[in-house]
N, C-alpha and C positions, 0 to 999 in steps of 0.2 A: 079687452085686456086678456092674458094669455092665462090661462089654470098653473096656476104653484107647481112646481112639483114637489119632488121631495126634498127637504132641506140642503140636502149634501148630497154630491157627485163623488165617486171615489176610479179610480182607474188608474193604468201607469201612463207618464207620459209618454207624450208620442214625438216627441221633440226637445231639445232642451230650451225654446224660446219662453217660456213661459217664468215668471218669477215670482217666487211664493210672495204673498201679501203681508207675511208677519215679519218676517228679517231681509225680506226684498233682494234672496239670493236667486241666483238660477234653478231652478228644476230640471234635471241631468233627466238624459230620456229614459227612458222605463222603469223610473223609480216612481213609485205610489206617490200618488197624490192626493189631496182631498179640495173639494172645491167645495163654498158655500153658494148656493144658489142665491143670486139676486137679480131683481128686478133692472133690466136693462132699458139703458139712456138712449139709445140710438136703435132700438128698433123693439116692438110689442113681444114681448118673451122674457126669458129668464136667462139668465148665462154662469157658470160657476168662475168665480174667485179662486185662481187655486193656492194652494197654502204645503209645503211640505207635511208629508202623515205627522213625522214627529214632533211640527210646530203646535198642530192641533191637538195631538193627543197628550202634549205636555200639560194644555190648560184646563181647569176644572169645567165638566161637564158641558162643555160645548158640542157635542153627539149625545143626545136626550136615549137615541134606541136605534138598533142596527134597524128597524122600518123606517129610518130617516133618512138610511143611506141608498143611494142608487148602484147600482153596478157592484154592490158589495158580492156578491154571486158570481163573477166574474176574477173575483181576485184569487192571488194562489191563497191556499189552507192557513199557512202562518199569517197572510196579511190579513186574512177575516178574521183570526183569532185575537191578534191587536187591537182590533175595531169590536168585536165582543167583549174582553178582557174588559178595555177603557169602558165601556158602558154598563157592563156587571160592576165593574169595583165603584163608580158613582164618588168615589172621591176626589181628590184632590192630593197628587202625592210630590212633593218636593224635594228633590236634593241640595243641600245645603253645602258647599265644598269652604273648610277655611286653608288658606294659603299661607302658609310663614316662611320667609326667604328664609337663606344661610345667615344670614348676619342681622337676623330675630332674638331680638332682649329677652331675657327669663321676665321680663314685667310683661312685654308683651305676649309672650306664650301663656303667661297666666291670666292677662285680658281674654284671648282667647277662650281658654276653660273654661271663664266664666260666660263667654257669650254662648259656648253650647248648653249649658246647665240651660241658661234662661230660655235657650230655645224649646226646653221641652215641655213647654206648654203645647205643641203643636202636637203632643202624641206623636200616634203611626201615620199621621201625617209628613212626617220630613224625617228622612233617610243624613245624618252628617257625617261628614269625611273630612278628616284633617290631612290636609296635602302638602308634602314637604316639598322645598325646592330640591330641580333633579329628581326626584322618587316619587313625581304626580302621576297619580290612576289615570288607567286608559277610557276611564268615562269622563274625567277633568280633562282633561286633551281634548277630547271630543269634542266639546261642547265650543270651542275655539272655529272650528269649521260650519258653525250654522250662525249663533249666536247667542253670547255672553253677555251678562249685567255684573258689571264689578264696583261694589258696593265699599267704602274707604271708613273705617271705624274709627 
């Protein structure tokens, strides 16, 4: 059996064949990726999983320490810094976006107020944004192009 290496593969791609494993989209080529090394089926070695940076770096502490990453030495400045940053801050940070159409009840907008109140149990943990219809932040947009959970209260 083949020696581990290090847990994570980091590099840009070199093609766009490849499909992250968390939202099962494309990886456009020479955008950063990250791959978890795993133990491979079909022949004695290890092979990375790759995952878009930002699918990885959204979830809490899955990069233990940049000595975990391979080829981090190789990236430009700002994408090491990414890959530092996530592993100094060792949290867990969430953006919470709530949505009220145009033809949103004053009951429901006060539903709403009250589910941010109760979210602040999370501390500096979750960042909330309330996003109007037509007048949603260019970070709520975003999130449409990787992948979104839209939760129905």
């Amino acid at each position: 059996m083949a020696t581990p290496p290090k847990p994570w593969k980091a590099e840009y791609a070199k093609s766009s064949r490849s499909s992250c494993r968390t939202c099962k989209i494309h990886i456009d080529k020479e955008k950063l990726r990250l791959g978890k090394m795993v133990q491979s089926q079909q022949f004695d070695g290890f092979m990375p999983m790759w995952h878009h940076s930002q699918c990885v770096l959204k979830k809490a502490k899955q990069i233990k320490s940049c000595d975990d990453v391979e080829g981090i030495e190789t990236l430009r400045w700002e994408d090491q810094e990414k890959i530092r940053h996530y592993v100094e801050s060792g949290a867990f940070k969430h953006d919470i976006h709530f949505w009220l159409g145009k033809d949103t009840s004053q009951d429901e907008a006060g539903t709403t107020a009250m589910k941010f109140v109760g979210l602040d149990v999370l501390g500096n943990h979750a960042v909330q944004y309330r996003e109007l219809q037509s007048h949603e932040s260019n970070r709520f947009i975003s999130y449409f192009f990787i992948n979104i959970t839209i939760m129905l209260i």
